[in-house]
C-alpha positions as CSV (number, residue, x, y, z in Angstrom):
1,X,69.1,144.6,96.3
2,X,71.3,143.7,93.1
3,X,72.9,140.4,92.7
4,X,76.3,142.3,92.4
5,X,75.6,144.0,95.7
6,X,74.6,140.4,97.5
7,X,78.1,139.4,96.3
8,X,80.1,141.7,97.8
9,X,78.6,141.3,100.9
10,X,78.6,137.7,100.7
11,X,82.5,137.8,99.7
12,X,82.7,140.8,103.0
13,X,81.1,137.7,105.1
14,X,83.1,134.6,104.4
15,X,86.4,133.3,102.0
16,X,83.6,130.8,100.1
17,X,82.1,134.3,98.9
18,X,85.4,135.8,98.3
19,X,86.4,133.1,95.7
20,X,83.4,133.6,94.0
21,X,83.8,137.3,93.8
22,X,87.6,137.0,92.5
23,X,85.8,134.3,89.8
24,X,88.9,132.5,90.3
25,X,87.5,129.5,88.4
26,X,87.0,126.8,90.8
27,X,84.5,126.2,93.2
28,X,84.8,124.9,96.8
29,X,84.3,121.4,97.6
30,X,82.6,119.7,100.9
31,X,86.2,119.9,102.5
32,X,87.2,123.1,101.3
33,X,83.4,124.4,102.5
34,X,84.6,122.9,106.7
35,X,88.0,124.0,106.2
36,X,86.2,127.6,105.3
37,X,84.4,127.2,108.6
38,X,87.1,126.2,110.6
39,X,89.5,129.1,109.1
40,X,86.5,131.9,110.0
41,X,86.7,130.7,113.4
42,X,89.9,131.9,113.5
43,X,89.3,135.6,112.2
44,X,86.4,135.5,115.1
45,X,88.7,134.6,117.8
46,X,86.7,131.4,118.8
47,X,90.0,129.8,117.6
48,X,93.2,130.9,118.4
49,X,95.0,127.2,117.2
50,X,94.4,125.2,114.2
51,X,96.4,122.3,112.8
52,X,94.7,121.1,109.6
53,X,96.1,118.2,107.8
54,X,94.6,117.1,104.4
55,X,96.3,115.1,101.6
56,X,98.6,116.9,98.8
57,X,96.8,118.2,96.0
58,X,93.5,118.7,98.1
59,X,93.8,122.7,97.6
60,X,94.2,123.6,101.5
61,X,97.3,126.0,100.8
62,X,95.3,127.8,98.2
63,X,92.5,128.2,101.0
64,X,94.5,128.3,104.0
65,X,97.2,130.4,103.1
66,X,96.4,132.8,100.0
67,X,92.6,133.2,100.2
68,X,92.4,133.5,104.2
69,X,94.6,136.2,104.7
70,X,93.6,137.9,102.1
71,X,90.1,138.0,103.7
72,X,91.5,138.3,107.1
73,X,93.4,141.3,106.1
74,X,90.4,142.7,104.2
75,X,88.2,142.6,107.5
76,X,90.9,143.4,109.7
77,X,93.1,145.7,107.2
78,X,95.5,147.0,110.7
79,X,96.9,143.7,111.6
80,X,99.6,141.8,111.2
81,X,100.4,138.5,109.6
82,X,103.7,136.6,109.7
83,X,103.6,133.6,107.5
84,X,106.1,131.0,107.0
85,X,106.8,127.7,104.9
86,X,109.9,125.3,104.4
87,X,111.6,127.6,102.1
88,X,111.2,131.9,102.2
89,X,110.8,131.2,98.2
90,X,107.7,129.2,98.7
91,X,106.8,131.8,101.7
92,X,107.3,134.7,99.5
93,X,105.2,133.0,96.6
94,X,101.9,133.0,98.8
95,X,102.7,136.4,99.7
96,X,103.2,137.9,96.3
97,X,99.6,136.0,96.0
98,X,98.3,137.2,98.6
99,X,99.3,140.9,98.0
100,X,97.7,140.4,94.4
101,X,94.3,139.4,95.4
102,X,94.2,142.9,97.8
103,X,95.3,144.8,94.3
104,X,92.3,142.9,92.2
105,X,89.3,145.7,91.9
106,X,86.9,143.8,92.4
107,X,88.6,143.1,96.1
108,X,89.0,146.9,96.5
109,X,85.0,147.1,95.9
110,X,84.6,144.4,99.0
111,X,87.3,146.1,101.6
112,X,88.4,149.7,102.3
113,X,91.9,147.9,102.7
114,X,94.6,148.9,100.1
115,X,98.2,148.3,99.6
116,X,100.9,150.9,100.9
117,X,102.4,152.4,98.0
118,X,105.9,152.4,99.5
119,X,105.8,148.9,100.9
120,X,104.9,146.1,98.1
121,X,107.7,144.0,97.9
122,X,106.5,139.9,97.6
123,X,107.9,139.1,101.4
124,X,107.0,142.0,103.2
125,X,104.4,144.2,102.3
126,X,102.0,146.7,104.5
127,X,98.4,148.2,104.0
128,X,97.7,151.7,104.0
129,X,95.8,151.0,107.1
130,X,99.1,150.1,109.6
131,X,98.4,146.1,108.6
132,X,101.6,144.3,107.5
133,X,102.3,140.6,105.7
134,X,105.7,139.3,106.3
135,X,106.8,136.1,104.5
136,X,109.8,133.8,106.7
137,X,111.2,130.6,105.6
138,X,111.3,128.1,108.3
139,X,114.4,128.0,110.2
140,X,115.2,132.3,109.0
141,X,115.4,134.8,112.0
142,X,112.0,137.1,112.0
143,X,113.1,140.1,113.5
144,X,111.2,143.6,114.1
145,X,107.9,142.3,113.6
146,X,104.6,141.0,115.9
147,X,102.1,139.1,114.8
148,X,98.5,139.3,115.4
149,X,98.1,135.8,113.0
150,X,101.0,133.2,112.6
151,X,100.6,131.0,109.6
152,X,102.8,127.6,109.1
153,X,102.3,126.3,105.9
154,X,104.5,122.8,105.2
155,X,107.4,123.6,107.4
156,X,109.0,120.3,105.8
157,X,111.1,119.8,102.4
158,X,110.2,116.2,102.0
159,X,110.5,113.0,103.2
160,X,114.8,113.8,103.9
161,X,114.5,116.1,105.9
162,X,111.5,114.7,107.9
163,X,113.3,111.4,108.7
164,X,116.3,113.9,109.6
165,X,116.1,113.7,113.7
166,X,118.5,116.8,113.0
167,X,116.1,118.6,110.9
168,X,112.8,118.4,113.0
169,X,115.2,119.2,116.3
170,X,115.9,122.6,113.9
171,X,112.1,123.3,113.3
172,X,111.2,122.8,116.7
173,X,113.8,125.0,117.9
174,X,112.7,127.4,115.4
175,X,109.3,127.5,115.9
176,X,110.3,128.1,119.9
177,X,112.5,130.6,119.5
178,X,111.8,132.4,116.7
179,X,108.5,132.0,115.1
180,X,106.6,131.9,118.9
181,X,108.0,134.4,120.0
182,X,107.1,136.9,117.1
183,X,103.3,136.7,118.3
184,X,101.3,139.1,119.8
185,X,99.7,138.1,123.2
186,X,96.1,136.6,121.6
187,X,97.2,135.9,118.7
188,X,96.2,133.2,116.4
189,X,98.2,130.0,114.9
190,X,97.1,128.3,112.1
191,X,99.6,125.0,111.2
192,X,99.4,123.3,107.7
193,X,101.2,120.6,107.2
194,X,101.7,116.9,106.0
195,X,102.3,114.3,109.0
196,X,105.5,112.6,107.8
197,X,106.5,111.6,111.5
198,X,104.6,110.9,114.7
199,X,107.8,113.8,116.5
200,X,107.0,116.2,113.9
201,X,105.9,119.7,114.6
202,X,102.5,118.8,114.8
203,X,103.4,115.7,117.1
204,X,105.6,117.4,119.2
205,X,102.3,120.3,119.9
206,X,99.9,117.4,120.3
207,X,102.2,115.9,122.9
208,X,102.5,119.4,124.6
209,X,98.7,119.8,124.5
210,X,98.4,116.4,126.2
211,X,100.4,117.3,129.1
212,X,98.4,120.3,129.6
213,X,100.2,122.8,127.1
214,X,98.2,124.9,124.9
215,X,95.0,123.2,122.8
216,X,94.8,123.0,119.4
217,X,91.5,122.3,117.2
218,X,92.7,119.7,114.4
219,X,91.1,119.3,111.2
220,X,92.1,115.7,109.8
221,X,90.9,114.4,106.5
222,X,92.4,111.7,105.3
223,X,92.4,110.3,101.3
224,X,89.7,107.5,102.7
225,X,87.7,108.1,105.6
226,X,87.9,106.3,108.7
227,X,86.2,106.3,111.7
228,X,84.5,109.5,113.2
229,X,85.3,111.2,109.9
230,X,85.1,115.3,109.9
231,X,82.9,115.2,107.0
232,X,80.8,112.7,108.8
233,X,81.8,109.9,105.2
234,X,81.5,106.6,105.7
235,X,84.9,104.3,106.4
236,X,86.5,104.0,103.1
237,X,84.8,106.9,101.0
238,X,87.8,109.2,99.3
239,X,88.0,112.7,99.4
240,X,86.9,114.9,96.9
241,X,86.5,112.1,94.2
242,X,85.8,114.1,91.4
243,X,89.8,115.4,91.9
244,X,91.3,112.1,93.5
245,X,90.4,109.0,90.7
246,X,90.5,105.7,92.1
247,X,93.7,105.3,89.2
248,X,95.4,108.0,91.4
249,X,94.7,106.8,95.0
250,X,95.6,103.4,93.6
251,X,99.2,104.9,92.8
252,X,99.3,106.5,96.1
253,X,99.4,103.4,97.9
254,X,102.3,101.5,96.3
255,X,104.4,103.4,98.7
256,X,102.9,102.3,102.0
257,X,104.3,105.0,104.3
258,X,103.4,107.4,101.7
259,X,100.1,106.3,101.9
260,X,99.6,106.0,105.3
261,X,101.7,109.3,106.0
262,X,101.1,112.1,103.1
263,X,97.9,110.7,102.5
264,X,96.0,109.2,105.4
265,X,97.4,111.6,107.7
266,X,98.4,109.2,110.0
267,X,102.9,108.9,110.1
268,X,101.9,105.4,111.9
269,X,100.8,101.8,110.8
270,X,97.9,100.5,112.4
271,X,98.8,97.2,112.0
272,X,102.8,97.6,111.7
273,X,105.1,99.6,110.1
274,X,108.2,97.6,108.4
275,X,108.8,95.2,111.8
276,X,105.2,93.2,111.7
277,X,103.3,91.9,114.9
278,X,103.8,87.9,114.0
279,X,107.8,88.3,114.0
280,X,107.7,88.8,118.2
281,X,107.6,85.9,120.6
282,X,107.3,85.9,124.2
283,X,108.5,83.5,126.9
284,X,106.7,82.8,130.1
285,X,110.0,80.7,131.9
286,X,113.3,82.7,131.9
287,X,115.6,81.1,129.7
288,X,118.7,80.3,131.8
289,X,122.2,78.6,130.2
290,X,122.8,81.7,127.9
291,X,125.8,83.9,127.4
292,X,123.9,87.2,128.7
293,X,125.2,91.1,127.8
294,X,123.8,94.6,128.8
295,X,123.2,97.0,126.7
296,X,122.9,100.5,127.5
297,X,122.0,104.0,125.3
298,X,121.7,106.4,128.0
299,X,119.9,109.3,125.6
300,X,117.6,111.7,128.0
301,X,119.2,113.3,131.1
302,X,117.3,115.0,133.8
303,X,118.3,116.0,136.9
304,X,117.3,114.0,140.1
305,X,113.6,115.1,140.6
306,X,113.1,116.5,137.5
307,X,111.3,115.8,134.6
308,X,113.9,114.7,131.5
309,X,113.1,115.4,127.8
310,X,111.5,113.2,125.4
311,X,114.0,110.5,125.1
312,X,113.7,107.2,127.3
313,X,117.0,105.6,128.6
314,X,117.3,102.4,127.2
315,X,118.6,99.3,129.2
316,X,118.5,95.4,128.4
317,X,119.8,92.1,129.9
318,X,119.9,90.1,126.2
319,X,120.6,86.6,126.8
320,X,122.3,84.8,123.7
321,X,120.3,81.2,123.7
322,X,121.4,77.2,123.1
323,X,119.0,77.7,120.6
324,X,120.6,80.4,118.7
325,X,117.9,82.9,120.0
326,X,117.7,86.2,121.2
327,X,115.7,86.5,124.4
328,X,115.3,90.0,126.4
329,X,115.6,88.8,130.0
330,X,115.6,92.7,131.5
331,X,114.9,95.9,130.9
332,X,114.3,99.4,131.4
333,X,112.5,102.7,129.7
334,X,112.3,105.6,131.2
335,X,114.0,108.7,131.9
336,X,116.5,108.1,134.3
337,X,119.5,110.4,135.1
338,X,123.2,109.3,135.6
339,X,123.2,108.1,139.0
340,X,119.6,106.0,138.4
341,X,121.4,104.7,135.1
342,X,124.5,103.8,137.3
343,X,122.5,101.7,140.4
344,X,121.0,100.2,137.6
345,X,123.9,98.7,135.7
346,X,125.9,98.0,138.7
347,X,122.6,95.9,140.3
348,X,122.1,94.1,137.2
349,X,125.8,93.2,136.3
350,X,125.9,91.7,140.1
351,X,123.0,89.6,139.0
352,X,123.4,88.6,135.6
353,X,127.3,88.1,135.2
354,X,127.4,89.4,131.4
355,X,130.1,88.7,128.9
356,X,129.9,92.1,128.8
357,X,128.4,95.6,128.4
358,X,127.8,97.5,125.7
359,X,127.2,101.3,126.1
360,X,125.8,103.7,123.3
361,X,128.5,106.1,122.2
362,X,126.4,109.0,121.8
363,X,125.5,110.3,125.5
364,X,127.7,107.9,126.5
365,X,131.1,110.4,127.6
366,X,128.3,112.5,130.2
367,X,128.4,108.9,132.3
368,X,132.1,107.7,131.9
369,X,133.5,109.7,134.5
370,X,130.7,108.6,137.2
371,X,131.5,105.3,136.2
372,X,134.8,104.7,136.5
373,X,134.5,106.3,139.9
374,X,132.1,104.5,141.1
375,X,134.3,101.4,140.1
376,X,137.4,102.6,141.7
377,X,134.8,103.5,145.2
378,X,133.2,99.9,144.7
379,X,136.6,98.1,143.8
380,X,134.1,96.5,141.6
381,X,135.6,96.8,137.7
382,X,134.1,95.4,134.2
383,X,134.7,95.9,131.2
384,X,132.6,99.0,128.8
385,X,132.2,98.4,125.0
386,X,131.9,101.6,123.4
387,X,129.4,101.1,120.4
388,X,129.1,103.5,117.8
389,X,129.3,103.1,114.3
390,X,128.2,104.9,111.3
391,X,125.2,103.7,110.6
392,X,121.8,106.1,111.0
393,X,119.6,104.9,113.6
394,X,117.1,103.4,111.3
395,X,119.5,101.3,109.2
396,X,120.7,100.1,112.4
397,X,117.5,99.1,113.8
398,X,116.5,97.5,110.1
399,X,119.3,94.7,111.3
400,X,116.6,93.2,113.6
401,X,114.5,92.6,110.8
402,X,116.5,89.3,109.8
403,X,116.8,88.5,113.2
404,X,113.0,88.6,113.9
405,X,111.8,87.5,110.7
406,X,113.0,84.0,111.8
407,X,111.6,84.2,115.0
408,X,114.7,84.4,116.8
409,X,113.7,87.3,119.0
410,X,111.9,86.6,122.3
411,X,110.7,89.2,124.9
412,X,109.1,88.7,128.2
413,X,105.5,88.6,128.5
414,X,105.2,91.3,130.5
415,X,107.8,93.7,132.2
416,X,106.2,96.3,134.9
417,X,108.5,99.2,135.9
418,X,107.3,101.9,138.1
419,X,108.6,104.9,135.9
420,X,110.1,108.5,137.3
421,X,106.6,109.8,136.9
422,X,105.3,107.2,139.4
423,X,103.0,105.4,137.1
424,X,103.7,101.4,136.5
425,X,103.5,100.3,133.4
426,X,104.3,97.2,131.2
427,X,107.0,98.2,129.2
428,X,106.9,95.6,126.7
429,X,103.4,96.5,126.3
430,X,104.8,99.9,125.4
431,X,107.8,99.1,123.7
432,X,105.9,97.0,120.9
433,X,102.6,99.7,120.5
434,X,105.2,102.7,120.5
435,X,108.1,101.9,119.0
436,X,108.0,98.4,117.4
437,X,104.9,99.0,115.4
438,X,105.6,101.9,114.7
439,X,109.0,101.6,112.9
440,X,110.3,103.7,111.1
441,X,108.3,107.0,111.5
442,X,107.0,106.2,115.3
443,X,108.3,109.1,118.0
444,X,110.1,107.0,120.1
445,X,112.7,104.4,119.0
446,X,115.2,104.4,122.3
447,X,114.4,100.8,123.3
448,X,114.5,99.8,119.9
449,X,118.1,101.6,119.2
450,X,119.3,99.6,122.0
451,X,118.4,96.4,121.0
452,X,119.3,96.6,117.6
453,X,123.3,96.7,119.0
454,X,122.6,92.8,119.5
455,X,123.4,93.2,115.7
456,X,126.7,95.4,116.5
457,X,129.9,93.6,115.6
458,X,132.1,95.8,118.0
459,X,130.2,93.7,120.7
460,X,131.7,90.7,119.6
461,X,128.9,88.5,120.8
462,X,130.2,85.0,122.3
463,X,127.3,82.3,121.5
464,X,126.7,79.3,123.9
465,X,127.6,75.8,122.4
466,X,126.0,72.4,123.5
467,X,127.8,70.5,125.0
468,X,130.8,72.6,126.3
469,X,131.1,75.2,128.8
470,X,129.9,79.2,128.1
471,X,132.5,81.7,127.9
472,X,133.7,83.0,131.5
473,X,132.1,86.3,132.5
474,X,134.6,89.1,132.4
475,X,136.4,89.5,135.8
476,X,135.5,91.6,138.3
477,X,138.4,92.1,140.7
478,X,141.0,95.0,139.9
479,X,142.2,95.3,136.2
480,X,144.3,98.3,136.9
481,X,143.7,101.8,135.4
482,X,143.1,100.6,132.0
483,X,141.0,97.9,132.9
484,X,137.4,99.7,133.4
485,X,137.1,100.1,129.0
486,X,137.1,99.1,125.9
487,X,137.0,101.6,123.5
């Protein structure tokens, strides 16, 4: 048998044998060799979901979405492929790729597929055999067209539009609505993407997965290996190092979050994101001679007996010290509807006697109405601070950091609450391995949000003094109409 023959059949048999065919002038590495393996999986059907996250510059677009289809079409020259990146430019770009490698002769020697002579265009092109490519940027309407493979390759502009909450909400809705929907039953997903966020796209499928939603294979390789590496490296040992110099993973990780996210694959610190570990202190005596507030940000409604969305409500009792101190003296995290949010607040303003309460604008006019009825019902009135501001999340949270680096914020050692799923839990526990960690690219950041209003000067915080008497709680007997807010 000639070695030409053994070529094509090799390049018929797998993508590694493809590229060598095309003499494309590069040869795959150990990680393009698995990421080979795990992508013929795919074309086999033994994988019908694939998430594969790999530094920038490691070549997996070139593999994943140009040299894959291109195989997957040769083999399978009737299907369909709708693939899809942050922008239709860059989704069009692999396409006309793609398309070019099925004109390429020496392709035409391998497969009987060929291109449709009335249908070439860079974003949409068919095969003479019914088989069809259609190229969608991310947040586009795909219409007329089922998909036997789905491919997602970066579905995110850049660090923007990742920190957006607005943008990943968008992609999330689109890949719902539109992309999911475009599949044929069986078909196969294959997700590239850099992990920027722990509520990315990629997060957000995890976390489905966990609670029993469709499973994905994931192929993670970071820059330096860490434990139970893919590639079976030892900790520490980089990633195709005749590519990635030690000068250029040393310039990778003077951006921490960079490093950790684009790089690492991992969108969270293990030992702390910008708020450290050290800056927390806890107190085992509840500190008592305070002025004391509640705070509230009542994101994520559900409905009694139903399961809410991903957002926690977020409640505190924040007790303003002799000591000039910040000390956590209550609080909730969970998904709680409007009346549970109410019972709450009322219960806690009995016990406590705040100064006051402040309330998180946003989600905030859904309770008002409940509220001030339940006042009027109760004959029981205090005053609301609306808190707004416009400030993004994170540069409000970023106020604690003062606050904390001085050691002036105290939480309780431990805080068990039996959540709306039934299961008890320490909170704090929670709080500081899911959000404060975490900060800034962490999926959750409710409880956070809500303590970082301490910082809010529309709350007008009233500190103790030694030596004379704290400020009198706000009243509680009738104010009048007006008397229920302060806007």
């Amino acid at each position: 048998m000639s070695s030409e023959l053994n070529r094509r059949i090799w390049a018929r048999r797998g993508i590694e044998g493809l590229t060598s065919l095309l003499d494309l002038g590069f040869v795959p590495a150990a990680h393009h060799r698995l990421l080979i393996e795990k992508l013929e999986a795919v074309e086999r059907g033994e994988t019908t979901r694939l998430m594969v996250f790999m530094p920038p510059g490691s070549a997996k677009s070139t593999y994943a979405s140009i040299l894959f289809p291109a195989w997957y079409l040769g083999r399978n020259p009737d299907k369909h492929v709708l693939a899809s990146s942050h922008t239709t430019e860059l989704a069009e770009r692999f396409g006309r790729r793609v398309r070019n490698i099925i004109a390429e002769p020496d392709y035409g020697r391998v497969f009987a597929t060929r291109l449709a002579a009335d249908s070439q265009a860079a974003g949409r092109w068919a095969t003479q055999q019914g088989g069809e490519y259609y190229a969608a940027g991310v947040g586009s309407a795909i219409l007329g067209f089922r998909a036997d493979l789905g491919l997602i390759d970066d579905p995110v502009a850049g660090r923007e539009a990742a920190d957006s909450e607005r943008e990943r909400e968008k992609i999330w809705e689109w890949y719902k609505s539109d992309f999911y929907t475009r599949l044929k039953p069986g078909a196969a997903i294959v997700l590239i993407m850099q992990r920027w966020r722990e509520d990315d796209l990629a997060g957000r499928l995890i976390e489905e997965a966990e609670r029993g939603g469709e499973q994905w294979e994931v192929l993670r390789l970071p820059m330096e290996a860490e434990e139970d590496d893919a590639l079976g490296r030892e900790p520490g040992e980089p990633l195709w190092p005749e590519w990635f110099t030690s000068d250029m993973r040393e310039q990778a990780r003077r951006d921490p979050r960079n490093w950790l996210a684009l790089y690492q694959q991992r969108p969270r610190a293990e030992s702390g994101g910008e708020l450290k570990r050290e800056w927390l202190n806890y107190w085992k005596r509840q500190p008592s001679g305070g002025n004391r507030y509640i705070l509230v940000d009542p994101a994520g409604e559900r409905k009694p007996g139903q399961a809410g969305g991903k957002d926690n409500t977020a409640m505190g009792v924040i007790e303003l010290g002799m000591d000039g101190n910040y000390y956590l003296i209550d609080g909730y995290r969970d998904r709680l509807n409007l009346t549970e949010r109410a019972d709450i607040l009322f219960r806690w303003h009995r016990e406590y006697r705040p100064l006051g309460v402040g309330y998180e604008r946003y989600g905030m006019q859904s309770d008002i109405a409940h509220l001030k009825d339940r006042m009027e019902r109760e004959n029981y009135r205090f005053h609301i601070i609306e808190l707004g501001g416009s400030l993004k999340k994170e540069d409000r949270i970023r106020r604690l950091i003062p606050i904390a680096e001085h050691n002036r914020l105290w939480l309780p050692q431990t805080l068990h609450r039996t959540l709306s799923t039934g299961k008890t839990v320490n909170i704090i526990e929670r709080f500081v391995e899911e959000e404060w960690l975490p900060f800034p690219v962490g999926q959750l950041d409710d409880f956070l949000d809500m303590l970082s209003r301490i910082a809010d000067p529309d709350l007008k915080l009233v500190w103790p003094r030694e030596g004379k008497p704290k400020a009198k709680p706000q009243p509680t007997q009738n104010l009048g109409n007006s008397g229920w807010m302060i806007a």
